[in-house]
C-alpha positions in Angstrom: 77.0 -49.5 -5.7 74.4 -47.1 -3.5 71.3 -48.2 -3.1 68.1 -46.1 -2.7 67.2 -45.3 1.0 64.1 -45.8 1.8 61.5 -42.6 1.7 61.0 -42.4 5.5 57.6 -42.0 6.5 56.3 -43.6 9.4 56.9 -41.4 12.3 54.1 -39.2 10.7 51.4 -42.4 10.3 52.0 -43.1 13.7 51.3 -39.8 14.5 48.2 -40.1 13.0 47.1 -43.5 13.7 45.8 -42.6 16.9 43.8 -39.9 15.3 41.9 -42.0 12.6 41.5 -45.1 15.4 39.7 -43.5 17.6 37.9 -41.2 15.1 37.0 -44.4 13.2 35.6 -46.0 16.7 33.5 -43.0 17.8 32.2 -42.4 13.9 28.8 -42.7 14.5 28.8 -39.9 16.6 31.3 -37.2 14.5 31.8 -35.4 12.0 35.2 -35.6 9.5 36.2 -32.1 10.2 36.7 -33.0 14.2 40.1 -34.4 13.2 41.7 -31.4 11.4 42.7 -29.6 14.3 44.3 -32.8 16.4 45.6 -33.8 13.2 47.3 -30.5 12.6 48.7 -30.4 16.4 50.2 -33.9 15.9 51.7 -33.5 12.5 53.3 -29.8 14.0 55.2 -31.7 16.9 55.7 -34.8 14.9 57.7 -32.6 12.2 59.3 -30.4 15.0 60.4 -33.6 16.9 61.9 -35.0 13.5 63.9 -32.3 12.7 65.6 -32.4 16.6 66.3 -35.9 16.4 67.8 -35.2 12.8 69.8 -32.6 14.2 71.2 -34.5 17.3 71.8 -37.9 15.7 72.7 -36.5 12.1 70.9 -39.5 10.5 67.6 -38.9 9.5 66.7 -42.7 10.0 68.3 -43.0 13.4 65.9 -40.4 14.3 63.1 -41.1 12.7 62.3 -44.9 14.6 63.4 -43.1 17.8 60.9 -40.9 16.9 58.5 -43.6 16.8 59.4 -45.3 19.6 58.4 -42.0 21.3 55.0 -41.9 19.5 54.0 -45.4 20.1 55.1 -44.9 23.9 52.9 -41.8 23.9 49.7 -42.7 22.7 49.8 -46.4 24.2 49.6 -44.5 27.6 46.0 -44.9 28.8 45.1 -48.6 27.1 48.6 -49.9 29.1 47.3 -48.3 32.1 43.8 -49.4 31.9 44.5 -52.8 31.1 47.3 -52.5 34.4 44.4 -51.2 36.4 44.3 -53.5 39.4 48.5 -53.8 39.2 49.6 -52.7 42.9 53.3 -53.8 43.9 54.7 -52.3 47.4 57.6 -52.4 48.3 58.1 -51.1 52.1 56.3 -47.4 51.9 56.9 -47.4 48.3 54.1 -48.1 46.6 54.1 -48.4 42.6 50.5 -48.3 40.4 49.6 -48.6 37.0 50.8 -45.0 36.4 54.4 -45.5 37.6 54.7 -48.7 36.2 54.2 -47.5 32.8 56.6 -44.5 33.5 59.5 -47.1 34.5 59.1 -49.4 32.0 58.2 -46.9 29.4 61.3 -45.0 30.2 63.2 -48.7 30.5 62.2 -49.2 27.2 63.0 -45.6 25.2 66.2 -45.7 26.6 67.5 -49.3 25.2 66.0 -48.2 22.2 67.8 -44.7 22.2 71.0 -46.7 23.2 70.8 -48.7 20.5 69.9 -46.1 18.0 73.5 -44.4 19.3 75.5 -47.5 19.2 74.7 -49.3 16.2 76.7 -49.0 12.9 74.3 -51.2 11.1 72.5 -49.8 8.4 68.7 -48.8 9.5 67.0 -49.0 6.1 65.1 -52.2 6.1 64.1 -51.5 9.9 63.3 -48.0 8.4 61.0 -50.3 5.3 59.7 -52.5 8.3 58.1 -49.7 10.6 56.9 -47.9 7.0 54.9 -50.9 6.5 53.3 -51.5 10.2 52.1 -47.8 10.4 51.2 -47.7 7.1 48.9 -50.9 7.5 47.1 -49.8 10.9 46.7 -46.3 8.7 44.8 -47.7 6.2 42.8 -50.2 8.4 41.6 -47.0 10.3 40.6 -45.5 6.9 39.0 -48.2 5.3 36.6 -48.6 8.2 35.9 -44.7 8.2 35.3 -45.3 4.5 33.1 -47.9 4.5 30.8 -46.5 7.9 31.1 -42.8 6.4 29.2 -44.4 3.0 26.8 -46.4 5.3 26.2 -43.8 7.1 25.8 -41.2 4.1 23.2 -43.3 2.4 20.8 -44.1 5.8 21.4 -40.3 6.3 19.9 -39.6 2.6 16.6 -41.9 3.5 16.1 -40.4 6.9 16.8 -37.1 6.5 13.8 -37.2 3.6 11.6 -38.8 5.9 11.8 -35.8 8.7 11.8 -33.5 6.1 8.4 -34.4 4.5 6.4 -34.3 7.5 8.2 -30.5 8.7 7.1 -29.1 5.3 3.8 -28.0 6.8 4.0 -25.2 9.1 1.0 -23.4 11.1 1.6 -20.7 12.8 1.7 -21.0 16.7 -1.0 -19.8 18.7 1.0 -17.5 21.3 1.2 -14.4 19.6 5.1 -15.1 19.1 7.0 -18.6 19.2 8.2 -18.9 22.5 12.1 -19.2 23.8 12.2 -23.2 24.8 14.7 -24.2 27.1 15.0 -28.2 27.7 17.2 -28.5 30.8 18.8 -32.1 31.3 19.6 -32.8 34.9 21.5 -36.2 35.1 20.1 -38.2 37.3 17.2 -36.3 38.9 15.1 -38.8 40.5 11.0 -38.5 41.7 10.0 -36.8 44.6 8.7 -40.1 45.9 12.0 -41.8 44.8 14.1 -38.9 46.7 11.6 -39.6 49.7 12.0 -43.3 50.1 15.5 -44.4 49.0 17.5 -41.0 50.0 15.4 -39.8 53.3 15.0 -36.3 51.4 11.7 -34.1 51.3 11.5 -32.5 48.1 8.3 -31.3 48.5 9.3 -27.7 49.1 11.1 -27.0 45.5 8.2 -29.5 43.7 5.8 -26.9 45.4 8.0 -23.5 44.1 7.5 -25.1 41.0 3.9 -25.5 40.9 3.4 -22.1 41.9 5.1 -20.9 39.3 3.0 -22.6 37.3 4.9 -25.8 35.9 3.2 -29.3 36.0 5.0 -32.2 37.5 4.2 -35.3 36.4 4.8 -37.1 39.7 4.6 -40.9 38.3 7.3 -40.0 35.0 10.2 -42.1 34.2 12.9 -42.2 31.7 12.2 -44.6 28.6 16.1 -45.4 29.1 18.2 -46.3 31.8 21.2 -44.7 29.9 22.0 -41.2 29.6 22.3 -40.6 25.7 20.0 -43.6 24.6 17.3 -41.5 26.7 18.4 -37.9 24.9 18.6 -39.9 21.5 15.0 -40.9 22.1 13.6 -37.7 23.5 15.4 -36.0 21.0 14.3 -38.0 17.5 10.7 -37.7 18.8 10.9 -41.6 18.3 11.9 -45.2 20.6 15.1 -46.3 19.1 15.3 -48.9 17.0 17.5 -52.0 17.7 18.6 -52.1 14.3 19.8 -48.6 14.3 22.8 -50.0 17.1 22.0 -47.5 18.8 24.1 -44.9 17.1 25.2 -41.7 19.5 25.0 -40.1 16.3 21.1 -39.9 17.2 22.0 -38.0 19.5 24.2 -35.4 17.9 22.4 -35.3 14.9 18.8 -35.2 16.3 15.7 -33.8 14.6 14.5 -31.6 17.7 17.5 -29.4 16.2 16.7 -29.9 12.7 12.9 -29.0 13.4 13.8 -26.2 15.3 15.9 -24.4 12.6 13.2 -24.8 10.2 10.9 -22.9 12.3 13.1 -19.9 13.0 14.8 -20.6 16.2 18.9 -19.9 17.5 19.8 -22.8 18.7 22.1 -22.9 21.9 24.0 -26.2 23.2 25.6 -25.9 27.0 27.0 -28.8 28.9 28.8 -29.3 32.3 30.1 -33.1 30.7 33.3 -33.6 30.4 34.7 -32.2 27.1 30.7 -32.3 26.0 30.3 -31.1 22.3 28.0 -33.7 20.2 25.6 -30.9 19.6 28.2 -29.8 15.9 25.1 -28.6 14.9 23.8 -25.8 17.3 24.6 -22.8 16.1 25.9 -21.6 19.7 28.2 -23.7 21.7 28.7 -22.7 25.1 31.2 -24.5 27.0 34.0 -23.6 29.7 37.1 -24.9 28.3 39.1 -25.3 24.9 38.8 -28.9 24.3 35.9 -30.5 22.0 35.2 -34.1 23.0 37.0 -35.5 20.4 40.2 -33.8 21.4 39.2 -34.5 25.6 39.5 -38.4 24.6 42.8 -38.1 22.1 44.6 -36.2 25.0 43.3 -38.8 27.2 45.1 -41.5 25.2 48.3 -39.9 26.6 50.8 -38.7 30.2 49.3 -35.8 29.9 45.8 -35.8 32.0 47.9 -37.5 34.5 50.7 -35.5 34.6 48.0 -31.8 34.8 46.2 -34.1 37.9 49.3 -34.6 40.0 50.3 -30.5 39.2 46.0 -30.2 40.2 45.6 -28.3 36.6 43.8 -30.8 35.4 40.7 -30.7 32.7 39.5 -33.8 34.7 39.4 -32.7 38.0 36.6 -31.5 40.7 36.8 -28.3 40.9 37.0 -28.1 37.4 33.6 -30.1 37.5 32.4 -27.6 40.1 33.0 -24.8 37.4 31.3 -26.6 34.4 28.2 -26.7 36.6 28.1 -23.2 37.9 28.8 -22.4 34.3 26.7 -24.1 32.6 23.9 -22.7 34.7 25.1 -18.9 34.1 25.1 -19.1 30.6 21.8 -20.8 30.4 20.5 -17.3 32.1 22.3 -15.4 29.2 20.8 -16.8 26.3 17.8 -15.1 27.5 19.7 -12.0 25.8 19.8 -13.9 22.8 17.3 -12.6 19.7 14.2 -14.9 20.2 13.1 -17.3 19.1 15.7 -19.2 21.0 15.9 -23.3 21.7 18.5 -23.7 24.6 19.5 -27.4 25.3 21.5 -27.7 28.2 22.8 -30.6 29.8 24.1 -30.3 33.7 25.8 -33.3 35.2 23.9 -33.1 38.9 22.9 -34.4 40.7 24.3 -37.5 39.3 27.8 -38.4 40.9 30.4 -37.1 41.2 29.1 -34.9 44.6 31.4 -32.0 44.8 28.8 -29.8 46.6 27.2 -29.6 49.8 23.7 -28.0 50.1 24.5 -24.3 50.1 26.8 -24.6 47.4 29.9 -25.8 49.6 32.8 -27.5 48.0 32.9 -31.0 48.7 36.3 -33.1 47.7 35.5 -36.6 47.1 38.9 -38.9 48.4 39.3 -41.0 45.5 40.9 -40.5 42.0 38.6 -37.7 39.8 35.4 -40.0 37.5 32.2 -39.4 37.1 31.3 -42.9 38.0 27.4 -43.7 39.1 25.6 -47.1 39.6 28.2 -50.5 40.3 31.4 -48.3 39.2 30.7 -45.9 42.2 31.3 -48.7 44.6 33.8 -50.3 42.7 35.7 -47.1 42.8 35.5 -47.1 46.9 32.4 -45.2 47.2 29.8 -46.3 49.7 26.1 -46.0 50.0 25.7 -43.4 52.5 28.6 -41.7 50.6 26.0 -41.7 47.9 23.1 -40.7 49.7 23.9 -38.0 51.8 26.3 -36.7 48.8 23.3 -36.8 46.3 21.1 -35.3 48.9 23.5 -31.9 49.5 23.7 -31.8 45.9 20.2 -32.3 44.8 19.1 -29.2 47.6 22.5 -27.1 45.8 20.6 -27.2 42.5 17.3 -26.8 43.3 19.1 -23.7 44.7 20.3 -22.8 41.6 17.4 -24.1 39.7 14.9 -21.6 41.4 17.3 -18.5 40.5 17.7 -20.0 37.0 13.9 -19.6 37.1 13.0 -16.7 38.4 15.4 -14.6 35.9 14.0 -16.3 32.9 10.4 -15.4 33.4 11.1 -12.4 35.0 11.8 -11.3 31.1 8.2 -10.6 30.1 9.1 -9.8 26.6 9.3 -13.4 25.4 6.9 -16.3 26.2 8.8 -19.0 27.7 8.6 -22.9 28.0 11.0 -24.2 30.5 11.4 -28.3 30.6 13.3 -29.5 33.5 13.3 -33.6 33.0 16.3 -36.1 34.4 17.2 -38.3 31.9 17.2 -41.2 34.2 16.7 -41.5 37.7 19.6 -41.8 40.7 21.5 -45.4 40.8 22.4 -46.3 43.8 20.6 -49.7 43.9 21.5 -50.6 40.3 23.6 -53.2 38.6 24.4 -52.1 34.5 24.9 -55.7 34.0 21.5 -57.1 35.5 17.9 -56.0 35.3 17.1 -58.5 38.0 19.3 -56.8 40.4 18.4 -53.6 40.0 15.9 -50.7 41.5 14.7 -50.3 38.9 11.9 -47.8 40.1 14.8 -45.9 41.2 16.9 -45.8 38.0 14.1 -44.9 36.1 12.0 -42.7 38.1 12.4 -38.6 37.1 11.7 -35.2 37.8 9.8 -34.1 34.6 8.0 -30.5 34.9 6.7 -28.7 32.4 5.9 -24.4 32.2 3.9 -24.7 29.0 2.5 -20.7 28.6 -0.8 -21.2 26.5 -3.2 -23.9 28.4 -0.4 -26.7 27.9 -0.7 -28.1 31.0 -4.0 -29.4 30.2 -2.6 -31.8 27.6 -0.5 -33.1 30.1 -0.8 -36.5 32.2 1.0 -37.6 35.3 3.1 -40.4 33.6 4.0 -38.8 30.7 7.6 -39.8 29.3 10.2 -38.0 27.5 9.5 -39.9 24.0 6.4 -37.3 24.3 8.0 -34.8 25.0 8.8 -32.8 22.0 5.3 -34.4 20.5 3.4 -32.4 22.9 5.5 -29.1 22.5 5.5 -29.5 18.5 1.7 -29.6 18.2 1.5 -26.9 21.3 3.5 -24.3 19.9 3.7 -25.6 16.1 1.0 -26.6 14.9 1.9 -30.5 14.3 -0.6 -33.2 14.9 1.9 -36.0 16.5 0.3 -38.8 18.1 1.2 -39.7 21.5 3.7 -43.2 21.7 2.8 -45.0 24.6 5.3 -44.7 27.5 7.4 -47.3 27.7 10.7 -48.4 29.8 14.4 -50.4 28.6 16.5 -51.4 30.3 20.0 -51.0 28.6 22.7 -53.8 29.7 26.1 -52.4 28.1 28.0 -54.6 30.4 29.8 -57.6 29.0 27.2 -58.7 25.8 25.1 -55.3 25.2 21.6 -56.4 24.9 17.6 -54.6 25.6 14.9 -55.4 27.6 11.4 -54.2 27.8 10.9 -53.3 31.6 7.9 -51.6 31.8 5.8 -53.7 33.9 8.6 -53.6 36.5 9.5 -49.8 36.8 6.6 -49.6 39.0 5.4 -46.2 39.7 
């Protein structure tokens, strides 16, 4: 009597496992249609890999948990290696890490399995029924959660989405004779001129005085309202503190209502960032990035050999030069939207002069010794660095983009075409002195000092105040430039611990200025 084999289906869940997991733990942040494309890449070499195991073990079962066993191996690459971070075993001059560690035993372990897949005569079906089960169970875990934050998230988006809406109804016509291009330029990291001064030994005075000449205010006693890079965007972006119910959701940040205001008034909206695999902005109409991986697909590669594998062939997406590149690139193409039809809201994010320092003051290439990250704060010391490492590398690469900020400048309001407003703002200060884990132990003038300089055409600057934040920001050019009557929040300062237990403190009358 034959029995039924078992429909064989779980070399294709795992395949998308991955996929959904990690889509399911960045939600707040994406969209659905970010996993079409990965999941069409893994699906095309999960079928092409079934049908070559089918062919060269004639048993569609025997290749199908080999298959699996490949998968698993695969995508388990980077949590094995990052929970074998500190492994270190030498032997003599041969000295074996987290990386060839996992490639031993990972080989270890696909051939036993592929040994036993050739040697066995048992029947494979309820092994076949067993690994159906498992992948189909972490599948749907993955898509109940997506379900269930998608229809959170849909509802809250309903309520707030109204909310923005009704006050962006009225619009007056701006008082330049044309709406200006805006370009809000993001440089990580860029501390004071009294901050660059006193902790790094380095006169900025020079570009802060280009700057005034040109006409830009500088509000020499700013700082960040958040110690973290995209809880300070979110908030500068939203018009609005964040709220600690919201969890501070990154999806604040891609989703923002500086873009949503900005399309209602007329303007082309333009996203470019030198962050690795940096694409929140899904709803810019222009992208402009170097590269062919969206940041969803930067962290699913990352899951796997691969990143590894390009670093030790120096191809890698994740290395310094390539960092060099999305810098210098990032600043080019923010000088070609000026060709773009005005009105025109560029949004540009440039990862300098925060670490990693890959250039010295005239543009040099520097090669930090250590493994490629874009660690700043603690991790750049637990990573090897040390503090005249980051001084004198934050230093050389503060002076290469003023460099490259006063050419940025220059072309944009050499076109006289267009009014302009240029906002050049860090969206936290440098953190050599700070500990993500401890208020108390950090500088926390430092970490939250900023450059923040405004070219508002039109009498702005005499709205303007020396401590102004970046919550204010967009307040001030709304009612500038729109017509909106937003009243000033008062400027305050949190300090972000997403070390250990994430928690918020109000730090405002210790970020002295």
């Amino acid at each position: 009597m034959s029995t039924r084999k078992p429909f064989i289906i779980h070399p294709f869940l795992f395949a998308a496992f991955p996929v959904l997991f990690l889509f399911a733990h960045n939600i707040r942040e994406l969209e659905f249609h970010v996993v079409i494309i990965p999941m069409t890449v893994v699906f095309f070499f999960t079928f092409f890999g079934f049908f070559l195991f089918r062919v060269i073990f004639k048993d569609d079962q025997k290749g199908a948990v080999l298959l699996s066993c490949a998968l698993i191996l695969f995508f388990s690459y980077e949590p094995f290696s990052s929970l074998m971070q500190s492994f270190r075993l030498s032997v003599g001059n041969f000295v074996m890490g987290q990386h060839k560690f996992y490639l031993i035993a990972g080989s270890i372990l696909f051939y036993l399995v592929a040994h036993f897949i050739i040697k066995t005569r048992n029947n494979l079906q309820n092994l076949t029924k067993v690994l159906n089960v498992i992948a189909l169970s972490l599948v749907l875990i993955s898509s109940i959660s997506i379900s269930i934050n998608k229809s959170t998230n849909w509802r809250a988006g309903i309520d707030s989405r109204g909310k923005i809406n009704a006050k962006t109804n009225e619009i007056i016509i701006s008082k330049l004779p044309k709406l200006p291009n805006i370009y809000y330029i993001i440089l990580d990291a860029y501390g004071r001129a009294d901050i660059l001064s006193e902790v790094y030994g380095y006169d900025n005075r020079e570009f802060i005085n280009y700057l005034k000449q040109k006409g830009f205010y500088v509000a020499d006693k700013s700082k960040s309202n958040y110690n973290s890079t995209f809880l300070s965007l979110a908030s500068s972006l939203n018009l609005s503190y964040l709220e600690l119910g919201d969890g501070f959701k990154e999806r604040d940040y891609s989703d923002n209502r500086v873009f949503s205001l900005m399309k209602q008034h007329g303007y082309t909206t333009v996203f470019t960032s030198s962050l690795d695999g940096d694409v929140r902005m899904s709803n810019a109409d222009f992208i402009l990035r170097i590269g062919w991986l969206d940041d969803f697909e930067y962290k699913l590669i990352n899951l796997t050999p691969i990143p590894e594998l390009l670093r030790r062939l120096q191809l890698s997406v994740g290395s310094y030069n390539r960092h060099r590149e999305r810098i210098n690139y990032t600043f080019n193409t923010i000088a070609e939207t000026t060709g773009v039809d005005s009105p025109v809201f560029v949004y540009a994010h440039i990862l300098a002069p925060h670490p990693p320092f890959v250039f010295g003051p005239n543009g040099e290439h520097v090669q930090p010794s250590r493994e490629y990250n874009t660690y700043d704060a603690k991790e750049f010391f637990d990573e090897g660095g040390t503090q005249d490492e980051y001084i004198k590398g934050y230093r050389e690469q503060t002076a290469y983009i003023n460099k490259r900020l006063v050419k940025l400048i220059n072309h944009i309001l050499s076109k006289k075409d267009n009014p302009s407003v240029i906002i050049l703002q860090g969206d936290h200060g440098p953190k050599s002195r700070m500990d993500p884990s401890d208020p108390d132990k950090t500088d926390l003038k430092e970490s939250f000092s900023i450059l923040n300089a405004y070219y508002l055409p039109g009498k702005g600057n005499k709205v303007l105040y020396k401590s102004i934040t970046p919550v204010n920001t967009f307040r001030l050019v709304f009612n500038l430039y729109f017509g909106e009557s937003y009243d000033f929040l008062e400027d305050r300062n949190y300090f972000y611990k997403f070390i250990s237990s994430p928690a918020i403190f109000d730090v405002t009358s210790k970020a002295e200025n």
